[in-house]
N, C-alpha and C positions, 0 to 999 in steps of 0.2 A: 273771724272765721277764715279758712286758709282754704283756695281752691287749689285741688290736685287732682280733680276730674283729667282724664280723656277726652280729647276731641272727638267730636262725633264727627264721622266722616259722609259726606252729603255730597262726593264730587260726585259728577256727571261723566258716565262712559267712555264722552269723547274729547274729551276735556283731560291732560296729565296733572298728576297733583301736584300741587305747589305746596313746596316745603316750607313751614311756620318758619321767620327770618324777625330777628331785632332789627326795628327801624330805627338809625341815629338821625336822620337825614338833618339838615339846618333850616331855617328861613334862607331864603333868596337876598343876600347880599347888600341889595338894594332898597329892602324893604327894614333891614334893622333897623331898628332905635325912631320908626317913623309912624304916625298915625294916620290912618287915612279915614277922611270922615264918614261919614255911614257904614265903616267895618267894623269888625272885632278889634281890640286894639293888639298891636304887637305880640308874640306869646314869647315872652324868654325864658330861657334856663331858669326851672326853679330847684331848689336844692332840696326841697321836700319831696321830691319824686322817691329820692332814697331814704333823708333822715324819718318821712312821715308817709313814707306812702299810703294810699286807700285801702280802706281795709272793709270789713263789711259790720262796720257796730255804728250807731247810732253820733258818736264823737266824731269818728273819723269822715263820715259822711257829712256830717254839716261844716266840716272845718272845709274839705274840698269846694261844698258845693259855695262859702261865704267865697272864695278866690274867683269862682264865675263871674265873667265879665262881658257884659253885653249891651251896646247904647239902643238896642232896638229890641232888650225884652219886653216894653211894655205893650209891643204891638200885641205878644204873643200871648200874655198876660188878659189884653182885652179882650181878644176874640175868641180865643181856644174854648169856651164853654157854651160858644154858640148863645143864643139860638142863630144859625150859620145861614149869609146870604150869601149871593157870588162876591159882594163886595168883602166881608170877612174873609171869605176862603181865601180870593185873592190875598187879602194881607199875610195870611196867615203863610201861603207859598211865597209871598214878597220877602217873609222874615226866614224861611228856611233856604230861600235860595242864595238869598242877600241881594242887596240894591245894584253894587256892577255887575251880575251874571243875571239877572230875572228880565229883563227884556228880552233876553234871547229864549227863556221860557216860555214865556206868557202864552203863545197860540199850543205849543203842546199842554199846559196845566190846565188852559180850557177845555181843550178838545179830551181830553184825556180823564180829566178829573169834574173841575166846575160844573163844565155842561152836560153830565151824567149826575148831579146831585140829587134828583129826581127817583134814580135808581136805587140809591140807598134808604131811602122812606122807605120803600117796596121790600127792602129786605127783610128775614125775620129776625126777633127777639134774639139776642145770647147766639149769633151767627159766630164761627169758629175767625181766627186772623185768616186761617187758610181757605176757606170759602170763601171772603169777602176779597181778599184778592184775586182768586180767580176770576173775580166778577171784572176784575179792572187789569187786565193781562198785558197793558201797556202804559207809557209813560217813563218808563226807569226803577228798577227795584226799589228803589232808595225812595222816590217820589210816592212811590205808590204805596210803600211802607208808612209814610208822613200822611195820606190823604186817610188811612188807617187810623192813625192819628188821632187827627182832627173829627173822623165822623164819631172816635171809640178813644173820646181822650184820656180818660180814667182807666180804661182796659186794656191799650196794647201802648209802648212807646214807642220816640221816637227812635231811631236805627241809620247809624254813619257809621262814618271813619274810624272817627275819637271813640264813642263805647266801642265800637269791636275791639280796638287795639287795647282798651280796657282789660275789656273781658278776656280779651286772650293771655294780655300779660296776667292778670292775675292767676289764670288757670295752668297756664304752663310755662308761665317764664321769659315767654316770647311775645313780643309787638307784632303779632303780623298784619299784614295790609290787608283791608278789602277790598281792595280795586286790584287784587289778584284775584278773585274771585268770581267767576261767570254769572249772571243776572240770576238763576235758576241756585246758585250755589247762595249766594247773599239771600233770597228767599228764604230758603231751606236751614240755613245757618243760623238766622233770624227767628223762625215758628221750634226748628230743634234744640237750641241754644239759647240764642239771648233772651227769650220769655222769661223761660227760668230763673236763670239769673238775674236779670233785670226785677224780676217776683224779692227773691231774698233781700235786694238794696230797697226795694219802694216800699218793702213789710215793714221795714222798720220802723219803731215809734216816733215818729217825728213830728215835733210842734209844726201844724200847717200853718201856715197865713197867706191868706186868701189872697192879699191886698199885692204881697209879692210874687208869690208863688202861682198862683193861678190853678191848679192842680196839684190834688196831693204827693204825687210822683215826683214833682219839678224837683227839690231836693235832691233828690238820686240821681234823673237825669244828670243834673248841673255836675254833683261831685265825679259822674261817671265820663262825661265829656270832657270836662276841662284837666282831670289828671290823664288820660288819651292824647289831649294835646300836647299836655308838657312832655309826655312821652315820646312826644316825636322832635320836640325841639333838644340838640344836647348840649350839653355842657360846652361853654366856650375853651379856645385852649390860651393856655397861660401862653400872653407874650414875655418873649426873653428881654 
């Protein structure tokens, strides 16, 4: 299937729009050819970004998502299906944030998320993505999208970088960034956009397993983030 949709346009009045841009950018210099433990490992130049890129059939999805690489999916694996304590959640925002930046989270994921879990009980049945985030109007689009998540693992996914830039290159050709995009913009972009999309890759027929996978979606996520990445990593240049 070949996207040639139209962007939907969700900017904010006061806010000028930013023009869809290819990201080439590199790793930081310092960080090639190194592993650091408790991270994702290195992302290099892969060649399949062109010879194979992602496509939206059923082949092409499990071949991205087998290239997924993660030493701390099984956190996510464990707890994402609930039945959900603070201690779960916590893990579960330990794995989305990663292990060197979540200490500097952990009093807003509480205050923000954890210690409001009480409040999602009280919601109702088949609550819409955009009702239930208005319930929770702060934290970080991105967090609050993730806490979405976890309460609606099966019904709404996760929402970064890497699938936007996905989603965008597939649609129009262009890698654009989300971190051009204002908090209310990434919301908006996310209930207008990525559902959808994100709906046609998770439909797919895919052999689940429980054991790696954790939810039937994980697939899609996987192939959809990790070709996002490679996207932003480019090609090395020939030394003379």
């Amino acid at each position: 299937m070949t996207y040639l949709t139209r962007r939907v346009e969700v900017l904010s009045e006061d806010r000028p729009r930013v023009r869809p841009r290819l990201t080439t950018s590199a790793l930081p210099t310092h960080l090639i050819g190194r592993n650091i433990p408790g991270m994702c490992p290195v992302y290099k130049y892969d060649p399949d970004v062109v010879c194979q890129p992602l496509r939206c059939d059923r082949d092409s999805v499990e071949f991205w998502a087998r290239k997924y690489k993660d030493p701390n999916e099984h956190i996510y694996i464990k707890f994402i299906n609930g039945p959900h304590t603070d201690e779960s959640l916590d893990r579960l925002f330990y794995w989305k944030i990663g292990a060197k930046d979540y200490k500097g989270h952990i009093v807003s994921v509480y205050r923000n998320f954890i210690s409001r879990r009480e409040l999602v009980e009280s919601l109702p049945d088949g609550i819409s993505a955009a009702a239930f985030l208005a319930q929770f109007p702060t934290g970080g689009p991105i967090y609050r999208i993730f806490w979405l998540h976890c309460c609606y693992p099966n019904a709404f996914p996760i929402y970064d970088q890497h699938v936007h830039r996905t989603m965008m290159y597939l649609k129009t050709g262009s890698a654009d960034e989300l971190g051009d995009y204002s908090t209310q913009q990434k919301i908006d972009v996310y209930l207008v956009e990525y559902l959808p999309f994100y709906a046609t890759f998770s439909g797919l027929n895919f052999t689940f397993e429980p054991e790696s996978d954790g939810i039937r979606g994980r697939k899609a996520d996987r192939a959809l983030w990790w070709f996002g990445k490679c996207l932003k990593t480019r090609k090395p240049q020939m030394q003379r």
